[in-house]
C-alpha positions in Angstrom: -23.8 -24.5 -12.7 -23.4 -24.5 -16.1 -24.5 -27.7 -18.7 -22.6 -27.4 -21.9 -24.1 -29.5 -25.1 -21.5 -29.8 -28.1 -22.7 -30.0 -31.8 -21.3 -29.7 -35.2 -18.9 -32.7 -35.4 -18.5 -35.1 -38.2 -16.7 -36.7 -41.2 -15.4 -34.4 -43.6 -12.6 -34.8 -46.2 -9.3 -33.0 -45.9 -9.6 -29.6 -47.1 -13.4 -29.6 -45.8 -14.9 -26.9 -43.5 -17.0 -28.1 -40.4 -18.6 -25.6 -37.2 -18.8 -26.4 -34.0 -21.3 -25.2 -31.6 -21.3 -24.8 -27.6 -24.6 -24.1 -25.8 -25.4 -23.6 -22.8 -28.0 -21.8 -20.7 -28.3 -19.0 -18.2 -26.9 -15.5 -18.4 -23.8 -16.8 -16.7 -22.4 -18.4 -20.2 -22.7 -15.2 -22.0 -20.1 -14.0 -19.4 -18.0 -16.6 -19.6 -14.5 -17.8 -20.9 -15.4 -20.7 -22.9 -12.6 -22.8 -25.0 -12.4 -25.7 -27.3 -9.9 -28.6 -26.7 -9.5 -31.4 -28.4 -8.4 -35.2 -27.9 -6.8 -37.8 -30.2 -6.9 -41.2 -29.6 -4.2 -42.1 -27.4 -2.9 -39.0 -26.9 -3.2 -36.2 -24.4 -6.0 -33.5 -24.3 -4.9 -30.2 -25.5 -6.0 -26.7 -26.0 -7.3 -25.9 -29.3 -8.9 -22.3 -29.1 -10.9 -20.0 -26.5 -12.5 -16.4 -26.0 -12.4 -14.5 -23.0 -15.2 -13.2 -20.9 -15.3 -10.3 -22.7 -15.4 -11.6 -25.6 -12.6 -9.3 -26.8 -9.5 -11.4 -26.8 -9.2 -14.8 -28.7 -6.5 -17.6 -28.3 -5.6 -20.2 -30.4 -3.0 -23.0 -31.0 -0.6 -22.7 -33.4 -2.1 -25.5 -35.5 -5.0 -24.1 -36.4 -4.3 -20.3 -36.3 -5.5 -19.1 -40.1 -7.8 -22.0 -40.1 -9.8 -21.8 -37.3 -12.2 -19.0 -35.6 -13.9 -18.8 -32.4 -16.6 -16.6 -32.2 -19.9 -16.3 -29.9 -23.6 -15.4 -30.1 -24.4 -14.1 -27.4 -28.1 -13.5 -28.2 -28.0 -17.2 -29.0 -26.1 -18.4 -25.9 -23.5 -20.5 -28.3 -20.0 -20.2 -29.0 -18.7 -21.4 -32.8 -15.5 -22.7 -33.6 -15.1 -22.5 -37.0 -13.4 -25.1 -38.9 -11.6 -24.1 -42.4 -9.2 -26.3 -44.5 -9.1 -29.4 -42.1 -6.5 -31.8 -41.9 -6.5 -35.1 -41.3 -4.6 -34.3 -38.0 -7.5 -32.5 -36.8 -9.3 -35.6 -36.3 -10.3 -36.0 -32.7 -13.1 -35.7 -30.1 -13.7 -31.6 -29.3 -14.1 -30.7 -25.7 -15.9 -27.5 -24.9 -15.4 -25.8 -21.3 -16.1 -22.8 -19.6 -15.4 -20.3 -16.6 -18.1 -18.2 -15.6 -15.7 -16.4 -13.8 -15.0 -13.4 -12.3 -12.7 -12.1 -15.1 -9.3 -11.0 -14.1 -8.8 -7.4 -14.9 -5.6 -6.4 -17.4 -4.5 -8.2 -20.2 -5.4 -12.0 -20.0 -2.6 -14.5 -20.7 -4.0 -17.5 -23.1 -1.9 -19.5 -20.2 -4.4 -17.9 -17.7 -7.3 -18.5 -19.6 -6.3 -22.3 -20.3 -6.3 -22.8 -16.9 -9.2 -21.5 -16.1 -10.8 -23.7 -18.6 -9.3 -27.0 -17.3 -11.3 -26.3 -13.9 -14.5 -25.4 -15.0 -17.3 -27.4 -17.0 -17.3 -29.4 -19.9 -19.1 -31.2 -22.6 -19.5 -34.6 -23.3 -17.5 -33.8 -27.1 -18.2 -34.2 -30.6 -16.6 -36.2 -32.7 -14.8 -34.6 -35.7 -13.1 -37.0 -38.5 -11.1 -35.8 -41.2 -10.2 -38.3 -43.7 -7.3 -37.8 -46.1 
Protein backbone atom coordinates (compact mmCIF):
# COMPACT_ATOMS: atom_id res chain seq x y z
CA UNK A 1 0.00 0.00 0.00
CA UNK A 2 1.22 3.06 -0.80
CA UNK A 3 0.74 6.60 1.43
CA UNK A 4 1.25 9.56 -0.69
CA UNK A 5 2.08 13.16 1.16
CA UNK A 6 1.65 16.35 -1.21
CA UNK A 7 3.78 19.51 -0.61
CA UNK A 8 4.70 22.61 -2.44
CA UNK A 9 1.30 24.39 -2.76
CA UNK A 10 0.65 27.96 -2.10
CA UNK A 11 -0.18 31.59 -3.10
CA UNK A 12 1.75 32.90 -5.82
CA UNK A 13 0.99 35.85 -8.33
CA UNK A 14 0.24 35.27 -11.88
CA UNK A 15 3.33 34.81 -13.82
CA UNK A 16 4.89 33.09 -10.54
CA UNK A 17 6.61 29.62 -10.46
CA UNK A 18 5.64 27.11 -7.60
CA UNK A 19 6.85 22.95 -7.25
CA UNK A 20 5.04 20.44 -6.12
CA UNK A 21 6.24 17.41 -4.45
CA UNK A 22 4.81 13.67 -4.13
CA UNK A 23 6.44 11.36 -1.55
CA UNK A 24 5.92 8.34 -0.72
CA UNK A 25 7.76 5.33 0.64
CA UNK A 26 8.74 1.84 -0.28
CA UNK A 27 10.55 0.67 -3.44
CA UNK A 28 7.09 0.20 -4.98
CA UNK A 29 6.71 4.20 -5.71
CA UNK A 30 9.89 4.39 -7.55
CA UNK A 31 8.14 1.83 -9.97
CA UNK A 32 5.21 3.49 -10.17
CA UNK A 33 2.93 5.64 -12.58
CA UNK A 34 2.31 8.56 -10.51
CA UNK A 35 0.14 11.77 -11.89
CA UNK A 36 -0.99 15.04 -10.72
CA UNK A 37 -4.75 16.17 -11.03
CA UNK A 38 -6.12 19.02 -10.01
CA UNK A 39 -9.62 20.38 -8.70
CA UNK A 40 -11.31 23.74 -8.88
CA UNK A 41 -13.95 24.74 -6.76
CA UNK A 42 -17.09 23.56 -8.16
CA UNK A 43 -15.83 21.84 -10.89
CA UNK A 44 -14.80 18.39 -11.88
CA UNK A 45 -11.39 16.78 -11.14
CA UNK A 46 -9.16 16.56 -14.05
CA UNK A 47 -5.90 15.24 -15.17
CA UNK A 48 -3.11 17.68 -15.12
CA UNK A 49 0.17 15.71 -15.73
CA UNK A 50 1.76 12.08 -15.03
CA UNK A 51 4.98 9.87 -15.78
CA UNK A 52 4.96 6.40 -16.49
CA UNK A 53 6.56 3.51 -14.59
CA UNK A 54 9.36 3.85 -16.43
CA UNK A 55 9.84 6.98 -16.06
CA UNK A 56 10.38 7.47 -19.75
CA UNK A 57 7.12 8.80 -21.16
CA UNK A 58 5.40 11.99 -19.68
CA UNK A 59 1.76 13.27 -20.25
CA UNK A 60 0.38 16.40 -19.83
CA UNK A 61 -2.84 18.48 -20.45
CA UNK A 62 -2.94 20.92 -22.97
CA UNK A 63 -3.13 23.75 -20.42
CA UNK A 64 -0.07 23.52 -19.00
CA UNK A 65 2.08 21.93 -21.74
CA UNK A 66 5.25 24.52 -21.97
CA UNK A 67 4.52 25.46 -18.48
CA UNK A 68 4.63 22.66 -16.62
CA UNK A 69 7.23 19.57 -15.95
CA UNK A 70 6.89 16.43 -14.22
CA UNK A 71 9.93 14.91 -13.20
CA UNK A 72 10.97 12.19 -10.42
CA UNK A 73 13.81 11.49 -7.93
CA UNK A 74 13.99 8.41 -7.65
CA UNK A 75 16.86 8.35 -5.04
CA UNK A 76 14.54 10.71 -3.12
CA UNK A 77 11.22 8.70 -3.60
CA UNK A 78 9.37 12.14 -4.89
CA UNK A 79 7.93 13.15 -7.97
CA UNK A 80 8.01 17.16 -8.91
CA UNK A 81 5.58 18.94 -10.88
CA UNK A 82 7.04 21.94 -11.81
CA UNK A 83 5.02 24.96 -12.05
CA UNK A 84 6.21 27.87 -14.60
CA UNK A 85 4.28 31.07 -15.60
CA UNK A 86 1.02 30.34 -13.57
CA UNK A 87 -2.28 31.60 -14.26
CA UNK A 88 -4.85 32.46 -12.26
CA UNK A 89 -6.74 29.45 -13.80
CA UNK A 90 -4.42 27.20 -12.35
CA UNK A 91 -5.74 27.84 -9.07
CA UNK A 92 -7.02 24.72 -7.44
CA UNK A 93 -6.38 21.90 -4.97
CA UNK A 94 -3.50 19.28 -6.73
CA UNK A 95 -4.25 15.66 -6.31
CA UNK A 96 -1.28 13.19 -6.52
CA UNK A 97 -1.94 9.37 -7.38
CA UNK A 98 -0.22 6.40 -8.28
CA UNK A 99 -0.18 2.79 -9.73
CA UNK A 100 2.44 0.60 -8.65
CA UNK A 101 1.47 -1.42 -11.37
CA UNK A 102 2.54 -3.99 -13.37
CA UNK A 103 3.37 -1.75 -16.41
CA UNK A 104 1.82 -2.61 -19.62
CA UNK A 105 4.38 -3.42 -22.20
CA UNK A 106 4.32 -1.22 -25.72
CA UNK A 107 3.64 2.27 -26.01
CA UNK A 108 1.40 3.66 -23.13
CA UNK A 109 -1.55 5.72 -24.09
CA UNK A 110 -1.79 8.96 -21.57
CA UNK A 111 -5.73 7.61 -21.71
CA UNK A 112 -4.25 4.32 -20.19
CA UNK A 113 -2.19 5.80 -17.82
CA UNK A 114 -5.15 8.22 -16.62
CA UNK A 115 -6.95 5.43 -15.78
CA UNK A 116 -4.73 3.73 -14.06
CA UNK A 117 -4.27 6.70 -11.91
CA UNK A 118 -7.99 7.21 -11.02
CA UNK A 119 -7.85 3.61 -9.28
CA UNK A 120 -4.91 3.73 -7.44
CA UNK A 121 -3.91 5.96 -4.29
CA UNK A 122 -4.07 9.41 -3.59
CA UNK A 123 -3.07 12.33 -1.53
CA UNK A 124 -4.92 14.38 0.59
CA UNK A 125 -3.83 17.74 -2.05
CA UNK A 126 -2.27 20.90 -1.74
CA UNK A 127 -3.58 23.87 -2.18
CA UNK A 128 -2.19 26.11 -5.04
CA UNK A 129 -3.66 29.87 -5.48
CA UNK A 130 -2.74 32.04 -8.17
CA UNK A 131 -3.87 35.49 -7.90
CA UNK A 132 -4.20 37.82 -10.88
Amino acid sequence: QLQLVESGGGLVQAGGSLRLSCGASGRTFRSSAVGWFRQAPEKEREFVSAISWSGYSTYYTDSVKGRFTISRDSAKNTVYLQMNSLKPEDTAVYYCAADPGPAPGGLISRVYVTTALLSGYWGQGTQVTVSS
